[in-house]
C-alpha positions as CSV (number, residue, x, y, z in Angstrom):
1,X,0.0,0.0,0.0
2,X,1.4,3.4,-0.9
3,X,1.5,6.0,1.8
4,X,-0.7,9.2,0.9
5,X,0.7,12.6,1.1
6,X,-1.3,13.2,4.3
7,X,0.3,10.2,5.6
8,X,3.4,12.1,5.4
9,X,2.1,15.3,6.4
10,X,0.9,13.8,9.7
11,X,3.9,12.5,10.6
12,X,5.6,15.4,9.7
13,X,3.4,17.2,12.4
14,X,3.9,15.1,14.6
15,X,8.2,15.1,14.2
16,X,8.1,18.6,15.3
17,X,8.2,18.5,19.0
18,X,11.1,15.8,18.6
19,X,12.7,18.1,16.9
20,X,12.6,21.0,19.1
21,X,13.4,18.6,21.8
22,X,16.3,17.6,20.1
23,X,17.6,21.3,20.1
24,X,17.0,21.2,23.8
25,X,19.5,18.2,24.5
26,X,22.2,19.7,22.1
27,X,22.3,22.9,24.3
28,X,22.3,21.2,27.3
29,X,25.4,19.0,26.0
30,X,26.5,22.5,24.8
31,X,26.5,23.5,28.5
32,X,27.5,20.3,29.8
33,X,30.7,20.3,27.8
34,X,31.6,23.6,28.9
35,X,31.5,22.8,32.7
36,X,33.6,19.6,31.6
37,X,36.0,21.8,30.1
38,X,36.0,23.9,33.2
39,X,36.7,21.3,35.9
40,X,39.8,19.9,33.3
41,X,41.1,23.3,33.3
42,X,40.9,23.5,36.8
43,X,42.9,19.7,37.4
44,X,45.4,21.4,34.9
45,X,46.2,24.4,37.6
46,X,45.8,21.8,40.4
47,X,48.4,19.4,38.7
48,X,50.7,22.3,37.7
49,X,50.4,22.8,41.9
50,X,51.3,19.5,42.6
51,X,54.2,19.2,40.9
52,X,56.0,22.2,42.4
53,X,55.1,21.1,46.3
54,X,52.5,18.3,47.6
55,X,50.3,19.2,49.4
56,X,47.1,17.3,50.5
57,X,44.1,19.7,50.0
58,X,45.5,20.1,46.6
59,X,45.3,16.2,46.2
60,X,42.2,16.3,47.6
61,X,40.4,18.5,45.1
62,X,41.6,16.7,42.9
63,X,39.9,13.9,43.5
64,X,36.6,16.2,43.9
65,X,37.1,17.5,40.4
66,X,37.5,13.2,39.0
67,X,34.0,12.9,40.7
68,X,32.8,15.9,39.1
69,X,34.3,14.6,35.6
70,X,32.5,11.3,35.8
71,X,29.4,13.1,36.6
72,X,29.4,15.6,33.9
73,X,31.0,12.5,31.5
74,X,27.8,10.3,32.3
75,X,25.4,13.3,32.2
76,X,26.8,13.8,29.0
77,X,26.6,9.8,27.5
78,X,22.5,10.1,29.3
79,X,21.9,13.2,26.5
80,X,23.5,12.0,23.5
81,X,21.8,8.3,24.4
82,X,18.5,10.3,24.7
83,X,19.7,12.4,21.2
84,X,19.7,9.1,19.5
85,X,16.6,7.5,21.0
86,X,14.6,10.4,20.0
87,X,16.1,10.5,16.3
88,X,14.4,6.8,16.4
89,X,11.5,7.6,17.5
90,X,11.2,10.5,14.2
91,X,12.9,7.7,11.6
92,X,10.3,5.2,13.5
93,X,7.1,7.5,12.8
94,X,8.5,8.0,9.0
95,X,8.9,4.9,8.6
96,X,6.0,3.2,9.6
97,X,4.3,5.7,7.6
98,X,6.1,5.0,4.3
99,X,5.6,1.3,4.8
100,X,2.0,1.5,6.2
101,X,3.2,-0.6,9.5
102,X,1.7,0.3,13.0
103,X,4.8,0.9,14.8
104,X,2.9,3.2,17.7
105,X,4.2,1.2,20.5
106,X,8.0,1.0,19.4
107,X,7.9,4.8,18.8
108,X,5.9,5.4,22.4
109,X,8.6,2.9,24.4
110,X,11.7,4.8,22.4
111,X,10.0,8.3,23.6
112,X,9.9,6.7,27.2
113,X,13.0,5.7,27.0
114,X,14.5,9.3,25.9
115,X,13.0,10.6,28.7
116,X,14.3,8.7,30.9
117,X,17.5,9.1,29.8
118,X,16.8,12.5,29.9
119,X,16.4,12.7,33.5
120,X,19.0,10.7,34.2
121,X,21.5,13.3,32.4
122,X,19.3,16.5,34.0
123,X,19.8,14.3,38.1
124,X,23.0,13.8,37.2
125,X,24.1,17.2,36.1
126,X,22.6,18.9,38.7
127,X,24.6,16.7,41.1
128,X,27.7,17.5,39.7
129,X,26.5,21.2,40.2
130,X,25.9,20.4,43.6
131,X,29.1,19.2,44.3
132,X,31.1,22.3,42.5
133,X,29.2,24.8,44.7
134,X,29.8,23.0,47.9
135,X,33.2,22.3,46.9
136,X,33.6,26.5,46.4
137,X,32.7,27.0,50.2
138,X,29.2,27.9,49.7
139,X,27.6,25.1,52.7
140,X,24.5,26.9,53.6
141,X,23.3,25.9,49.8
């Protein structure tokens, strides 16, 4: 059966808000990245500091700012992961609109599954946030 130019239109419609959301997650990688290039900047002063004298708080942040990597690193992988799960669920409406298959529930369970890993990325990141302003002597937060 050949799909009907309102077939396509539909879906078309309906790829929109995918596709803003996709925007979304790139700027928040966008700002992810930058507070990953932050904290390695920062273990590049810390290291410099190390190597003329060792001293423990100096090792110690250091090991704050690994945390923070990791965080930001796996906040990171939870976008892209979400990224690609969404640009499945658009080439999963297109496609079961060009081939006239019902593939509502594999495009419904990918959506879930973007938000998920959505939220994982967001808890994650805001973590890591948490740890750099305790870590720059703001307690009371």
């Amino acid at each position: 059966m050949e799909p009907h130019l309102t077939d396509i239109a539909r879906v078309i419609q309906l790829a929109v808000a995918p596709v803003f959301l996709l925007t979304a997650i790139a700027t928040l990688i966008s700002a992810m990245n930058t507070r990953l290039g932050r904290i390695v900047d920062r273990r590049r002063v810390i290291q410099t500091r190390l190597k003329e004298s060792d001293q423990p708080e100096a090792r110690n942040e250091l090991a704050k700012l690994a945390r923070r990597t990791r965080l930001v690193y796996y906040s990171i992988f939870c976008a892209v992961f979400a990224a690609l799960l969404v640009c499945l669920v658009v080439a999963g409406a297109f496609l079961g609109a060009l081939i006239a298959v019902n593939l509502s529930r594999m495009v419904a369970t990918l959506f879930i599954a973007a938000m998920l890993a959505i939220i994982a990325a967001l808890g994650l990141f805001l973590r890591e946030i948490y740890l750099a302003v305790r870590a720059a002597g703001h307690e009371h937060l």
